[in-house]
N, CA, C and O atoms as CSV, one atom per row, in Angstrom:
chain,resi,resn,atom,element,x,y,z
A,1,UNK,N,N,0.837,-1.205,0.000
A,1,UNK,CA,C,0.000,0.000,0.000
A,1,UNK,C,C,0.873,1.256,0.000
A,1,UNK,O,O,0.519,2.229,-0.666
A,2,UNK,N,N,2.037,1.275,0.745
A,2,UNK,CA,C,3.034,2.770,0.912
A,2,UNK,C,C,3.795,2.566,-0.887
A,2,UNK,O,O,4.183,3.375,-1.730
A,3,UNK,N,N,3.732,1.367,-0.838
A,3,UNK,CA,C,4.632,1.437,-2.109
A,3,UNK,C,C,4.069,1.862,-3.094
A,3,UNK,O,O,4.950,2.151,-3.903
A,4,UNK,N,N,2.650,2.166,-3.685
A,4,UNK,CA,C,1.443,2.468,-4.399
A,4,UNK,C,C,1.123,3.558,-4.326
A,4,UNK,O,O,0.648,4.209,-5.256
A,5,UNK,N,N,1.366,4.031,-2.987
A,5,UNK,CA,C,1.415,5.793,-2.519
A,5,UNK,C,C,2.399,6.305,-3.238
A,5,UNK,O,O,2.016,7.179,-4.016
A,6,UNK,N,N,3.675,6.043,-3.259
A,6,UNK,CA,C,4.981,6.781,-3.550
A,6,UNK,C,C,4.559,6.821,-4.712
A,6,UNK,O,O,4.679,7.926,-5.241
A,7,UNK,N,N,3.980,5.813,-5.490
A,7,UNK,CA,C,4.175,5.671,-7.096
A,7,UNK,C,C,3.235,6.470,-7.599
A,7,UNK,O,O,3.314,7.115,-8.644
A,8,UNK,N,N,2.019,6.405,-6.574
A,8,UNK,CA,C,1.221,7.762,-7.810
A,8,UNK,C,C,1.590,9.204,-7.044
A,8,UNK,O,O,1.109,10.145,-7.675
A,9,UNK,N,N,2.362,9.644,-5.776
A,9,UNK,CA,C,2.424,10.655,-5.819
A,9,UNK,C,C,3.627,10.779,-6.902
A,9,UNK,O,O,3.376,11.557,-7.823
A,10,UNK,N,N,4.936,10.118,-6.943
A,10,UNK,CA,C,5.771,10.506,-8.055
A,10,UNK,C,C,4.738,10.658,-9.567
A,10,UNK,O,O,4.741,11.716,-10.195
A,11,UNK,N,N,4.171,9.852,-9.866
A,11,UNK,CA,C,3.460,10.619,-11.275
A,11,UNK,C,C,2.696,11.524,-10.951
A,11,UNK,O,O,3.246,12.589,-11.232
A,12,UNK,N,N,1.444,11.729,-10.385
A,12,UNK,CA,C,0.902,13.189,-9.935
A,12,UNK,C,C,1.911,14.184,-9.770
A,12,UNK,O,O,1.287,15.230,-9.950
A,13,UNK,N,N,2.960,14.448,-9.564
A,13,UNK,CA,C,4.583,15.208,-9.675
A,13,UNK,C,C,4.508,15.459,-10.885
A,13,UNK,O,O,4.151,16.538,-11.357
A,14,UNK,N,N,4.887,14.344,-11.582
A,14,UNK,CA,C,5.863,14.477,-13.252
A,14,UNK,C,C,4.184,14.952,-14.114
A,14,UNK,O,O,4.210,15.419,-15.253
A,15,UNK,N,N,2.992,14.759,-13.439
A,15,UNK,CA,C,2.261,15.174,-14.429
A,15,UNK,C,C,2.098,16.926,-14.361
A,15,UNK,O,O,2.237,17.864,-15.146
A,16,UNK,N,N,1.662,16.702,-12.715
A,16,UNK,CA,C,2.052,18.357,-12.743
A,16,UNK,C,C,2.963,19.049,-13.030
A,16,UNK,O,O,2.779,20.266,-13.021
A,17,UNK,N,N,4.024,18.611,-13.319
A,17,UNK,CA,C,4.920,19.561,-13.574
A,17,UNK,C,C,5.171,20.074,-15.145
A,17,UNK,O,O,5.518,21.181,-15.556
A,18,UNK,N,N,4.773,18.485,-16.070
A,18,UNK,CA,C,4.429,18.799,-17.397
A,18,UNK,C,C,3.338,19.385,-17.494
A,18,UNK,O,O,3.353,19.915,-18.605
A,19,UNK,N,N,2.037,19.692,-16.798
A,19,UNK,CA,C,1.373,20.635,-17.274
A,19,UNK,C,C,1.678,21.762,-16.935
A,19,UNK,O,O,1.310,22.636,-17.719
A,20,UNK,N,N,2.318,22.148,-15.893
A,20,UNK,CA,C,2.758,23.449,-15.342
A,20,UNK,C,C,3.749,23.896,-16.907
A,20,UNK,O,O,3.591,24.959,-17.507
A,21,UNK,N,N,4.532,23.034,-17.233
A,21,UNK,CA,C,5.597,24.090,-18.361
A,21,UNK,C,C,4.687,24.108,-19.785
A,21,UNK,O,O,5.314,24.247,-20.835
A,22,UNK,N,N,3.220,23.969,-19.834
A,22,UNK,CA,C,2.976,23.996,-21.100
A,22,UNK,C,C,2.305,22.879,-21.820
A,22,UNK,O,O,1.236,23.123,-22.378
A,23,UNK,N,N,2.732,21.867,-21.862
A,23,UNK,CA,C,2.777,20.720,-22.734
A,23,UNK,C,C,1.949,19.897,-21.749
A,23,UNK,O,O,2.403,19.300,-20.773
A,24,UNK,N,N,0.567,19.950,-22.168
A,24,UNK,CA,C,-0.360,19.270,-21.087
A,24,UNK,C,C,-0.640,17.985,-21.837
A,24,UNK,O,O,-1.640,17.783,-22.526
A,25,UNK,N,N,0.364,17.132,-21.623
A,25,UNK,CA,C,0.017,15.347,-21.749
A,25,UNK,C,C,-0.032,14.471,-20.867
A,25,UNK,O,O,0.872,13.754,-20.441
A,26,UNK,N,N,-1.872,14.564,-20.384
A,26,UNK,CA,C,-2.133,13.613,-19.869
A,26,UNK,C,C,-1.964,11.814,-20.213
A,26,UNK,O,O,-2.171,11.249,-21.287
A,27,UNK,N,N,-1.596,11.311,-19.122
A,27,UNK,CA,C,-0.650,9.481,-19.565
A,27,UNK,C,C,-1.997,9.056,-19.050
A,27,UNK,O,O,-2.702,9.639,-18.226
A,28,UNK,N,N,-2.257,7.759,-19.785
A,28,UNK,CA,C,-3.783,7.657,-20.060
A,28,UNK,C,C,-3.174,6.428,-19.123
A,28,UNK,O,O,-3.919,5.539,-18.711
């Protein structure tokens, strides 16, 4: 379960941060 946490807060990260510079590609 912690290990499942880390993994979608690291993508919720890398997504926000690609939408923050522009280039809004949501990973389906």
């Amino acid at each position: 379960m912690l290990l499942g946490g880390i993994i979608l807060a690291a993508l919720l990260t890398l997504w926000l941060t690609s939408t923050s510079t522009g280039s809004a590609t949501i990973p389906s």
